[in-house]
Backbone bond lengths (Angstrom), bond angles and torsions (degrees), N, CA, C in turn:
res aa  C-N    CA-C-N  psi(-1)  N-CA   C-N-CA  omega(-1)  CA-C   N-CA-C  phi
1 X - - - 1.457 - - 1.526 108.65 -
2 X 1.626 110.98 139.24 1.730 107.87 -175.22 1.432 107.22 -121.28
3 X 0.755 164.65 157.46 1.482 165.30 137.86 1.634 107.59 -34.16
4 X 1.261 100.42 103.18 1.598 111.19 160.28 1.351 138.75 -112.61
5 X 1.633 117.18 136.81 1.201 106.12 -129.99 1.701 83.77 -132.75
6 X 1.488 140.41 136.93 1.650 117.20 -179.81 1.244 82.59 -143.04
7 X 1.336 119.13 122.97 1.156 152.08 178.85 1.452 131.72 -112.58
8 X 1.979 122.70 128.28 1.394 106.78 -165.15 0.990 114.13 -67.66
9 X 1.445 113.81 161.35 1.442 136.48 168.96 1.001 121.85 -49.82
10 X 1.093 131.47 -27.90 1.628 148.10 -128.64 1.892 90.97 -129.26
11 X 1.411 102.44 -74.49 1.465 104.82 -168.91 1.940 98.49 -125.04
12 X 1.427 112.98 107.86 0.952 117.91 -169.63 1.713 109.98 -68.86
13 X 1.225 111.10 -38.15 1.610 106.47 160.54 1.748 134.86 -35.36
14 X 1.555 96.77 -13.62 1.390 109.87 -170.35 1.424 100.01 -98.58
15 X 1.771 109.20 106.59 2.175 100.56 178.90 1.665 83.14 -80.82
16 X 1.634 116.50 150.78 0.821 113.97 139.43 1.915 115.68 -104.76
17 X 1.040 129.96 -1.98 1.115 121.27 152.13 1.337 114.10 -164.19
18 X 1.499 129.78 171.59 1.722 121.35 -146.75 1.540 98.14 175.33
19 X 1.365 124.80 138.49 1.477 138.43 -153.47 1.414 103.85 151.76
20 X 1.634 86.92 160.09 1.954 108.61 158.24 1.433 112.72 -63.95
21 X 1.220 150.12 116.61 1.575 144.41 153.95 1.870 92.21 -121.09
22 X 1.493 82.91 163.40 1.627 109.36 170.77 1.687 102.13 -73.59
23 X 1.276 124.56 -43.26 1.668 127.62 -175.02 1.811 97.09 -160.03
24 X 1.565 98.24 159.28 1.368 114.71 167.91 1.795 112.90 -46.54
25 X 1.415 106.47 -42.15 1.418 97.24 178.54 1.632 119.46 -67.63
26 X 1.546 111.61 -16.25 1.562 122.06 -160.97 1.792 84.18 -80.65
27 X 1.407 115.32 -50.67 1.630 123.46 -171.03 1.418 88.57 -38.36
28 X 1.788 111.99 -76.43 1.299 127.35 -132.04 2.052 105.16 -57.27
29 X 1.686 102.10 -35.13 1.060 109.53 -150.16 1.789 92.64 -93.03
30 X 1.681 120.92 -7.08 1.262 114.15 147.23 1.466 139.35 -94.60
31 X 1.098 97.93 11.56 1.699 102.11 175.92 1.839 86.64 -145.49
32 X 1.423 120.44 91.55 1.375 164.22 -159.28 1.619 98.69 -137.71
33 X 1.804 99.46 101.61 1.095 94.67 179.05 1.631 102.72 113.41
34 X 1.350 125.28 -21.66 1.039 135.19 159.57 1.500 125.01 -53.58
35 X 1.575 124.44 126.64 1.802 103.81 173.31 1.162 94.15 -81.77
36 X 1.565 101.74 123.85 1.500 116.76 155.47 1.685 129.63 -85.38
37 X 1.621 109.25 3.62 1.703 132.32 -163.73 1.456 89.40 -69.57
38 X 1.842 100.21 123.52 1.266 124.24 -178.15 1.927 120.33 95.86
39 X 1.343 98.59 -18.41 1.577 104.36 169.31 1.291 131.81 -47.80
40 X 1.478 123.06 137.58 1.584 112.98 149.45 0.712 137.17 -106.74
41 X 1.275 125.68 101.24 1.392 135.75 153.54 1.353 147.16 -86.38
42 X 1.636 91.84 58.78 1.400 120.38 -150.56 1.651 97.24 -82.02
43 X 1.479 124.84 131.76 1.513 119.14 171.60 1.356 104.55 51.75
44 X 1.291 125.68 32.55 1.201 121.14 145.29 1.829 129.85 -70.43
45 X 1.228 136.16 -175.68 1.417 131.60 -156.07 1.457 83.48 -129.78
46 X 0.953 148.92 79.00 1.990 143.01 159.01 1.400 111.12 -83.78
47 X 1.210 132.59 27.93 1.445 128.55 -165.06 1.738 80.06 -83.19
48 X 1.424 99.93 144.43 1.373 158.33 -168.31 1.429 85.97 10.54
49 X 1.415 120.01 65.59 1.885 149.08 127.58 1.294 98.52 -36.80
50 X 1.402 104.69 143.65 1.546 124.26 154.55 1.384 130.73 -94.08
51 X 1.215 114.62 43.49 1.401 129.76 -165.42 1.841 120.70 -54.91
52 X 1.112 113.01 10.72 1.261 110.13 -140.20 1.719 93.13 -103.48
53 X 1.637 127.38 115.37 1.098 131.71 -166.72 1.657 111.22 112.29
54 X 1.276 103.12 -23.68 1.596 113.86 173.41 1.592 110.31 -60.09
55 X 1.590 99.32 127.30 1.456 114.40 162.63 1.534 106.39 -82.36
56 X 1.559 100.61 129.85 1.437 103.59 -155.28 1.354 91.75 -137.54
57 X 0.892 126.37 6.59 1.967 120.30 -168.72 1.465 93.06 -76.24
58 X 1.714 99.23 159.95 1.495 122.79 -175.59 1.826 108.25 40.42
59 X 1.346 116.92 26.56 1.543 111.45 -176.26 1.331 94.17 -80.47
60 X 0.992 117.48 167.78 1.915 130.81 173.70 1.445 96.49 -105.50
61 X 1.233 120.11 98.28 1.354 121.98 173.95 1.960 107.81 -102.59
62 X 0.867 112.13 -2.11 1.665 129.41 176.13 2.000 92.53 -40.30
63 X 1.533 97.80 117.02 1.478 92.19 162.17 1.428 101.17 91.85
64 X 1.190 118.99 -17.79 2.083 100.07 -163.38 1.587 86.34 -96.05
65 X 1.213 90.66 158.72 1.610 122.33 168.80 1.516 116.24 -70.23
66 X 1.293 115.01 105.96 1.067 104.30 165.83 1.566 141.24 -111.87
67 X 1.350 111.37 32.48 1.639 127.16 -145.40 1.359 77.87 -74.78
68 X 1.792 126.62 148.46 0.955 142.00 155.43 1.584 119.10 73.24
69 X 1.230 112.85 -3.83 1.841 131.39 -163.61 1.731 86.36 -52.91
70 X 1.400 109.83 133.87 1.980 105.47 147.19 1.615 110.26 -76.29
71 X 0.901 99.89 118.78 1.808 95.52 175.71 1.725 98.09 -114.14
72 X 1.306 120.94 11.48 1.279 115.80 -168.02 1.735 95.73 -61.02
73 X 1.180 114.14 136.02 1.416 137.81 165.79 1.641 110.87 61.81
74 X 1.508 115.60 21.59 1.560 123.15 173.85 1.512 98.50 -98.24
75 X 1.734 85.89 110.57 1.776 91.19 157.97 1.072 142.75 -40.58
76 X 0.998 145.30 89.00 1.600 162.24 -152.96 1.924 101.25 -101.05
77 X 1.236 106.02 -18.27 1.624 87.38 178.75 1.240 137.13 -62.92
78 X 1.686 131.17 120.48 1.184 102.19 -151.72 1.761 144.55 110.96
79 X 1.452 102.86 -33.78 0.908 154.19 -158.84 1.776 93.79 -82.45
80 X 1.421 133.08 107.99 1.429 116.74 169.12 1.334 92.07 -69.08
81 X 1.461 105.06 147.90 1.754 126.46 171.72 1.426 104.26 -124.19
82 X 1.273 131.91 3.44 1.404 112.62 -164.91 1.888 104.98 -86.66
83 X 1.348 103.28 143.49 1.041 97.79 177.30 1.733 132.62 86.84
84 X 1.254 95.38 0.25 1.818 121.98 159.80 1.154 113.94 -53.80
85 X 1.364 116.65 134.44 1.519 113.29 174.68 1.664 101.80 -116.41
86 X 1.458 97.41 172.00 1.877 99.09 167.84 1.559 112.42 70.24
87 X 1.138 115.51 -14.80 1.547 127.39 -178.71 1.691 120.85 -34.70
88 X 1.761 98.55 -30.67 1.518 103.25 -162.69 1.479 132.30 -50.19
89 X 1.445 110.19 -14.65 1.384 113.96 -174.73 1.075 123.15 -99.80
90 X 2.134 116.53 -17.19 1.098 129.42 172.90 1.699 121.11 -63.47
91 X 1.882 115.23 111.86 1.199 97.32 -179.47 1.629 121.74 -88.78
92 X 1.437 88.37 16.75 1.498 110.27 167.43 1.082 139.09 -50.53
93 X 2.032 88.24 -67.47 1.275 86.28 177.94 1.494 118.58 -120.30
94 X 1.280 96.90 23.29 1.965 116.80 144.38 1.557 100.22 -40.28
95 X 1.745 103.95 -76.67 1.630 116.75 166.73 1.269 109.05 0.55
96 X 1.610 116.41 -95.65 1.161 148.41 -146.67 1.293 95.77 -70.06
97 X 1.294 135.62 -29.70 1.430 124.54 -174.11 1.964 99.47 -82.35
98 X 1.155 106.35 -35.21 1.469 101.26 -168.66 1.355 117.87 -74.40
99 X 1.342 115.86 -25.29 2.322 153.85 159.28 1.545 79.10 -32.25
100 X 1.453 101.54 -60.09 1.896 87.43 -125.28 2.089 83.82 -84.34
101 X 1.154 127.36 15.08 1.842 120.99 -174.14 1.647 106.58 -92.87
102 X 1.007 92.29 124.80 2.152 80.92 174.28 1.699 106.03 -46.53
103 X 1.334 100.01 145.32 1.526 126.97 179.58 1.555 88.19 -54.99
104 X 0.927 145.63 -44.16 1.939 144.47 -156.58 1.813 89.71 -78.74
105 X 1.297 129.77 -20.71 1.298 115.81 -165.44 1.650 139.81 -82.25
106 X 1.509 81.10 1.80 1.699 103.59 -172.08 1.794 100.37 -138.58
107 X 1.232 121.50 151.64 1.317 133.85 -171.78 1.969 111.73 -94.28
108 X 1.230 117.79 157.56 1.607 102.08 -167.35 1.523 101.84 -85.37
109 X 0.934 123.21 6.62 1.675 123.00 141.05 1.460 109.16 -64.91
110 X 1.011 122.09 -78.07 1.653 138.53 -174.05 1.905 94.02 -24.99
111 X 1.194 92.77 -74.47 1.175 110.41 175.07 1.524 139.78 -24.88
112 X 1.518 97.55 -43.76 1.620 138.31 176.06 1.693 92.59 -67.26
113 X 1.352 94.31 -59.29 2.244 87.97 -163.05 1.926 78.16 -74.96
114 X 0.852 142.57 -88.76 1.659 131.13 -164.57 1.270 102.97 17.59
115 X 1.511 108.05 -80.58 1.347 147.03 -146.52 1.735 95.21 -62.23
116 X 1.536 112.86 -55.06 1.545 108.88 179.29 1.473 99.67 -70.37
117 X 1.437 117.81 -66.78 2.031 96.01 177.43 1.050 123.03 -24.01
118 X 1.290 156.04 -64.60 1.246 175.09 -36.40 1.530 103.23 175.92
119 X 1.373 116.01 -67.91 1.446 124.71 -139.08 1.997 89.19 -98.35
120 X 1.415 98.10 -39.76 1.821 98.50 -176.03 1.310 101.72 -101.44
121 X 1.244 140.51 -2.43 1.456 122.28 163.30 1.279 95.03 84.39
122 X 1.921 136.97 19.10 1.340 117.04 -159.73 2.035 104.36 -69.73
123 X 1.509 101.43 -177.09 1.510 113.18 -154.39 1.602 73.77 -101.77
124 X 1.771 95.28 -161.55 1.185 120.86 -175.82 1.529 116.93 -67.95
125 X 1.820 96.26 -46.91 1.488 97.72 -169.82 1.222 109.25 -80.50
126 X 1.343 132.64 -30.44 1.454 120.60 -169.85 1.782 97.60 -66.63
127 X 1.427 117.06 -41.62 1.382 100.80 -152.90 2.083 97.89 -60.94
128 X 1.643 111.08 -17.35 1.240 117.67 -165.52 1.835 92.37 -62.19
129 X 1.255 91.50 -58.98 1.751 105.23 -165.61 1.119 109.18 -41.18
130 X 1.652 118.44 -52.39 1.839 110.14 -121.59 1.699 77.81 -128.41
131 X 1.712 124.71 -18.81 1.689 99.83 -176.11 1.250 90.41 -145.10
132 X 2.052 146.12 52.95 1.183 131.77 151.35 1.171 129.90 -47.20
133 X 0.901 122.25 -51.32 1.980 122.58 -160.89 2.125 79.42 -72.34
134 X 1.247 115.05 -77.53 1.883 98.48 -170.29 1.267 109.55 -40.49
135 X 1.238 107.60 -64.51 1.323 108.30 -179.56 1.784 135.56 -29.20
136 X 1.460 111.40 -65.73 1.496 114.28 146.03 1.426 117.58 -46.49
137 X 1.310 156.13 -26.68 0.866 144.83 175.17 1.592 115.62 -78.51
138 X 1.255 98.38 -31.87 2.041 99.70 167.00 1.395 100.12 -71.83
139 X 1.145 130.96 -65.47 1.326 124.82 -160.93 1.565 113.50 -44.29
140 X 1.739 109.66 -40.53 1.569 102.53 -179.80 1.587 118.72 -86.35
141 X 1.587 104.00 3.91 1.603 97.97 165.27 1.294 115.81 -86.00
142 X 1.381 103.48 -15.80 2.169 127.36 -176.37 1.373 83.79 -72.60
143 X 0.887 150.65 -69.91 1.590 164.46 -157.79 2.134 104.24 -53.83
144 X 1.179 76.61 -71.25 2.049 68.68 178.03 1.577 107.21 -89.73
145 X 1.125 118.84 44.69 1.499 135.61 136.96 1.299 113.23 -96.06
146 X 1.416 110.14 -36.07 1.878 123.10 -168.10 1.117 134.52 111.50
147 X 1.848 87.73 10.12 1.877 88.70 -171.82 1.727 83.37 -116.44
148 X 1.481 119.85 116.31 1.283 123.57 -163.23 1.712 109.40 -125.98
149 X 1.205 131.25 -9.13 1.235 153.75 163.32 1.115 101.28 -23.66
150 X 1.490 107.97 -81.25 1.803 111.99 177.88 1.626 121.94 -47.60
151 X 0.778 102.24 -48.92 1.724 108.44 163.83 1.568 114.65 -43.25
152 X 1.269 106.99 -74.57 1.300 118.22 179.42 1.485 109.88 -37.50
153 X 1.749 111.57 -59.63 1.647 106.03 -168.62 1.507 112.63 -76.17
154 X 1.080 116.12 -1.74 1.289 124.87 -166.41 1.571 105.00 -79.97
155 X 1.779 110.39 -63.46 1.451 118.96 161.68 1.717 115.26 -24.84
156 X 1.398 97.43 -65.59 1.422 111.45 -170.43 1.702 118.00 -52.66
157 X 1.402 124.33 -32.38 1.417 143.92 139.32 1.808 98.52 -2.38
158 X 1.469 132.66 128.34 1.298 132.05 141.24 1.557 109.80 -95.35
């Protein structure tokens, strides 16, 4: 056990929470339910975190790991995202990346596969099958935002 300490973004003097845990994710996923708004949790390790219920706005998530994270129903508004890794499986914060793009930035095709990613949780292959051509075309507008993951695994797809 190490002393963990998560501190705002804003004014580092401010703990918002502090204890013995095994890792930042062991903290995060015992004090659930905690506002974390204004945190950094910059390059932190949250792979397959239970995030889900977490107040997460204005957090500095830049850099943390997120392979496997539940983000189901953690507020993300707000939330820096740049610079997240592992993200690809979250249809979370697929979500949240597509929230935060002006409505003009995607086409009502584009829009159409969004809406099925999103709403059915689809996998890899269906989105290959049933919405490629939209589909690739969101991913490379996700991409020169900076969130390029989806793009990438998508290519890699036979």
């Amino acid at each position: 056990m190490k002393e963990i300490k998560i501190v705002s973004r804003w004014d580092s003097s401010k703990v918002l929470l502090c204890g013995k845990y095994e890792s930042i994710k062991d903290c995060l996923e015992k004090n659930r339910g905690a506002n974390l708004g204004g945190a950094n949790l910059g390059d932190a390790d949250l792979r397959s975190a239970d995030l889900g219920g977490a107040y997460l706005r204005s957090v500095d998530l830049g850099g943390a790991n997120l392979g496997g994270a539940d983000l189901r129903s953690a507020d993300l508004g707000g939330a820096y995202l740049r610079s997240a890794k592992n993200y690809l499986s979250s249809h979370d914060f697929f979500q949240e990346v597509i929230r935060r793009q002006p409505v003009k930035t995607f086409t009502q095709a584009e829009w159409a596969s969004i809406a099925q990613i999103i709403i059915h949780k689809l996998c890899w292959d269906t989105i290959k099958n049933k919405h490629k051509t939209s589909a690739m075309r969101v991913f490379k507008k996700c991409s020169k935002v900076g969130f390029d993951e989806w793009e990438k695994h998508f290519k890699e797809l036979k």
